[in-house]
C-alpha positions in Angstrom: 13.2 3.7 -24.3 15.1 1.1 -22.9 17.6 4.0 -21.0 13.7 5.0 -19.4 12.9 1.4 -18.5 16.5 1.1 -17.0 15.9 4.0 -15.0 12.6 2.8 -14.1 13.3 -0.9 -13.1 17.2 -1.6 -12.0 17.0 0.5 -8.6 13.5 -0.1 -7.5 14.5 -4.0 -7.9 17.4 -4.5 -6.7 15.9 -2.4 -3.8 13.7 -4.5 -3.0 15.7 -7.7 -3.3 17.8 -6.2 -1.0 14.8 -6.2 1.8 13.7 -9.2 1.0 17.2 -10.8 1.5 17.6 -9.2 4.7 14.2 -10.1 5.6 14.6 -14.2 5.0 18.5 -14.5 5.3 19.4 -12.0 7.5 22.4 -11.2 4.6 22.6 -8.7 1.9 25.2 -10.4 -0.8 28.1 -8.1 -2.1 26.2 -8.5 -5.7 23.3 -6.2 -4.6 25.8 -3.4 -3.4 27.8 -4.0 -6.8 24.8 -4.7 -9.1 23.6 -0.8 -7.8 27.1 0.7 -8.2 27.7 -1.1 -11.9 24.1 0.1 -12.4 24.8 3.6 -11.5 27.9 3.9 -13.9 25.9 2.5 -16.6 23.1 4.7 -16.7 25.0 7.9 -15.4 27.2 7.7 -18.2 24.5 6.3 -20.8 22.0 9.4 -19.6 24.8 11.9 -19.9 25.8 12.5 -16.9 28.3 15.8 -16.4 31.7 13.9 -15.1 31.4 16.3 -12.3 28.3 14.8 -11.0 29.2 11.4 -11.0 32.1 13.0 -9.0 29.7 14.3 -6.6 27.9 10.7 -6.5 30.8 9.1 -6.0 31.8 11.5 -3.3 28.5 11.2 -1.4 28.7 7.1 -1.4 32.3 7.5 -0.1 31.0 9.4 2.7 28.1 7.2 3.7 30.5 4.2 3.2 32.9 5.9 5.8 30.4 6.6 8.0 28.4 3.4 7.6 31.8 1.2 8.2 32.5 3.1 11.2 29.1 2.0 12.6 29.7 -1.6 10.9 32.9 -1.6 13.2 31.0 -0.3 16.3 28.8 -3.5 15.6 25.7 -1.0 15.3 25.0 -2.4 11.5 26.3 -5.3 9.2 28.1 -5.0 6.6 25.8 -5.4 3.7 23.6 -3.0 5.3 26.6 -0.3 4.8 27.6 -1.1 1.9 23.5 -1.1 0.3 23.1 2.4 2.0 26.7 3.6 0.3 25.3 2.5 -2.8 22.0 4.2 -2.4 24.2 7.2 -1.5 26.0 6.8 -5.1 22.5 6.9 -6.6 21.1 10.0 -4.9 24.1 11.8 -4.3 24.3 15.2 -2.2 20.9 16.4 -3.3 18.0 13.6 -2.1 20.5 12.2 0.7 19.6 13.9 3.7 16.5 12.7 2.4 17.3 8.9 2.1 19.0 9.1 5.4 16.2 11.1 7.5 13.8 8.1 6.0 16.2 5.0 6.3 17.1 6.4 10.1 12.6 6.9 10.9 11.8 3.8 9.2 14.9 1.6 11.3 13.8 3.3 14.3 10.4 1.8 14.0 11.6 -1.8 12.7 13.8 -2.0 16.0 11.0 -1.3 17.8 8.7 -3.2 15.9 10.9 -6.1 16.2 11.9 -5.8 20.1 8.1 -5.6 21.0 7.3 -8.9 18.6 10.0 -10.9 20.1 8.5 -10.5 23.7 6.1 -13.3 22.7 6.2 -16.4 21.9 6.2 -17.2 17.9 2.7 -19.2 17.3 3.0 -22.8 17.0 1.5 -22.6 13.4 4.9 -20.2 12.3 7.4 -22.5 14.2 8.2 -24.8 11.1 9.5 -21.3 9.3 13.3 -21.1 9.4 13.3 -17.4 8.3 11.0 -16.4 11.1 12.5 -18.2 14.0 15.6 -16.2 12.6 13.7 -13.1 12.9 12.5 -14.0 16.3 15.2 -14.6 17.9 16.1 -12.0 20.9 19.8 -12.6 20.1 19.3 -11.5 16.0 20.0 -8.3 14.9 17.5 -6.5 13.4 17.5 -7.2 9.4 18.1 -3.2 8.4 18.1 -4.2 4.9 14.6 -3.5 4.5 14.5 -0.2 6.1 17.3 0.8 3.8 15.5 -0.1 0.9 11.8 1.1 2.1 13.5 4.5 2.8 15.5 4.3 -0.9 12.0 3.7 -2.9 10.1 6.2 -0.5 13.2 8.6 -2.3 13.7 7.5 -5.7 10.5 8.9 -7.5 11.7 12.7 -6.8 15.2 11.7 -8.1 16.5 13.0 -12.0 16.5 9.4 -12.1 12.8 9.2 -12.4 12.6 13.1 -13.5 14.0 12.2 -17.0 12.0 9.2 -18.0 10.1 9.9 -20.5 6.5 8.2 -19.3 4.7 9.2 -22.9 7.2 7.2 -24.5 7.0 3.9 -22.1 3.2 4.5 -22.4 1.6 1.6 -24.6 0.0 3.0 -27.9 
């Protein structure tokens, strides 16, 4: 039961304290990207996990992380951004990644533009006093990619083995 509730809680959460860090700071901390890869090893290895497909995992974060640092060092993403999408890669390995990356690539697209549009206007006098938001505003800001990331991630997660093996009748309240 509490494997189940692992598998039910840890990603979605730390998911979406990742967007919500991006979204006020601007920053995803090193302890989100960690927390998900500690997380992973834990429950792949408390769930029984074949040590092949935590190699497989581990292969598919390694090649996001490659990929994402490349674009980290093209200054096209920051760096918690590629290390939260590496660790989503751990989590979803080969199978759901295209997936996760198809989603995290739609849902950025749209922030971008989202963003880009909003900050053509003046921030209302009433939302002035919010540090966060003038952050956000800002023409010279990136845009905080975090929370497409992470909207893309929970979009993915509930077709996952993750979720697949929870056992819902168990978690159900009697």
């Amino acid at each position: 039961m509490i494997l189940d509730l692992a598998r039910l809680l840890l990603f979605p959460a730390l998911m979406a304290f990742a967007a919500a860090s991006d979204l006020f700071t601007m920053t995803i901390s090193n302890r989100v990207s960690l927390a998900l890869a500690a997380g992973f090893f834990i429950l792949a290895f408390a769930g029984g996990m074949a040590p092949y497909d935590v190699l497989l995992h581990v292969a598919s974060g390694a090649a996001v992380l490659t990929v994402a640092f490349v674009c980290f060092a093209m200054g096209w993403v920051g760096g918690g951004d590629a290390k939260v999408a590496a660790a989503v890669a751990l989590w979803f390995g080969f199978a759901h990644l295209l997936n996760y990356l198809l989603y995290a690539s739609l849902f950025g697209g749209a922030l971008t533009l989202l963003l880009i549009q909003l900050r053509q206007w003046p921030l209302p006098y009433g939302l002035a006093g919010q540090d966060w938001l003038v952050r956000l505003h800002a023409k010279e800001s990136g845009i905080p990619y975090g929370i497409a990331l992470a909207v893309a991630a929970l979009l993915v997660y509930p077709e996952t083995e993750w979720v697949k093996a929870i056992d819902l009748a168990r978690l159900a309240i009697r």
